[in-house]
C-alpha positions in Angstrom: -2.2 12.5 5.9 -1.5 8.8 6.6 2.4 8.1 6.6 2.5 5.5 3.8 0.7 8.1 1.2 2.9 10.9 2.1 5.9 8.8 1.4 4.8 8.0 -1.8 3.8 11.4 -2.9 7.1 12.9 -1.8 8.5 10.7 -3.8 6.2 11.9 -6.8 4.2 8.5 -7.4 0.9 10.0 -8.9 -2.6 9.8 -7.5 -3.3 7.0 -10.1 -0.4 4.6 -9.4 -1.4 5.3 -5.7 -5.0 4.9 -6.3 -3.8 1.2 -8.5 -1.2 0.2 -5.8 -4.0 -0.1 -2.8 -6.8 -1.7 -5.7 -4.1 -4.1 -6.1 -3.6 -4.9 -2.7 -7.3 -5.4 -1.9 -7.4 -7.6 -5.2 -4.1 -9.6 -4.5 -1.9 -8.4 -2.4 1.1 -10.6 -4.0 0.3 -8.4 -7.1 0.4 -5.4 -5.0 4.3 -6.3 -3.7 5.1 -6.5 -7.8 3.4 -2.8 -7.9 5.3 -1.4 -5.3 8.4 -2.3 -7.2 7.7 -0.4 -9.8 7.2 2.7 -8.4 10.8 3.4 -8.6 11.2 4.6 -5.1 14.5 4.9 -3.9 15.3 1.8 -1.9 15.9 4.1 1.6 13.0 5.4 0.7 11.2 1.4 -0.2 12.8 0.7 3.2 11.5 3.5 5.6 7.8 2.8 3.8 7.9 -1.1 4.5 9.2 -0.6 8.8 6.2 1.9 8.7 3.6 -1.0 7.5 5.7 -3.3 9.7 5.7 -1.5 12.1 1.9 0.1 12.5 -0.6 -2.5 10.1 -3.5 -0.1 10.7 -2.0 2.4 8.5 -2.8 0.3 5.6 -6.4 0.3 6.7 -6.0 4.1 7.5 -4.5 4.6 3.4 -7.2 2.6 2.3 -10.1 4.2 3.9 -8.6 7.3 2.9 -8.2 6.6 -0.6 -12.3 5.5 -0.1 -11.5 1.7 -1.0 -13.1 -1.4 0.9 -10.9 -2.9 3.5 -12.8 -6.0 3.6 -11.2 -6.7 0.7 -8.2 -6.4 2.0 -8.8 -8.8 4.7 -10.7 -11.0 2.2 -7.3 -11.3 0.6 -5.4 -11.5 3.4 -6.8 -14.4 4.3 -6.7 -15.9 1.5 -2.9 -15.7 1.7 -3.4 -17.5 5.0 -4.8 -20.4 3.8 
């Protein structure tokens, strides 16, 4: 299982927010940072998931594919951001 999604379900975020936190992040990922927020991890937790992304971007792509969303939404909206 990728990293990022086992964080979040050990932390007991449901398949739904999970499944809403990655739409959100191919629709805008500014929303997406809000979403994370609310999950109500703890922050050691919030911390350890955001050195993995950091650390390894292609696990988002990995989580995504996985979840059977469309990355090139993702980078759509990434580079969007950009500009």
């Amino acid at each position: 299982m990728n990293p990022i999604l086992a964080i979040l379900k050990e932390n007991n975020v449901s398949d739904e927010k999970i499944a809403s936190l990655f739409q959100a992040m191919t629709d805008n990922p500014l929303a997406a940072m809000a979403t994370v927020s609310e999950l109500g991890l703890p922050q050691e937790k919030l911390q350890m998931l955001m050195t993995q992304v950091m650390q390894n971007p292609t696990l988002i792509k990995e989580a995504v594919e996985e979840l059977g969303l469309d990355f090139s939404k993702v980078e759509a909206a990434k580079a969007k951001l950009q500009n």
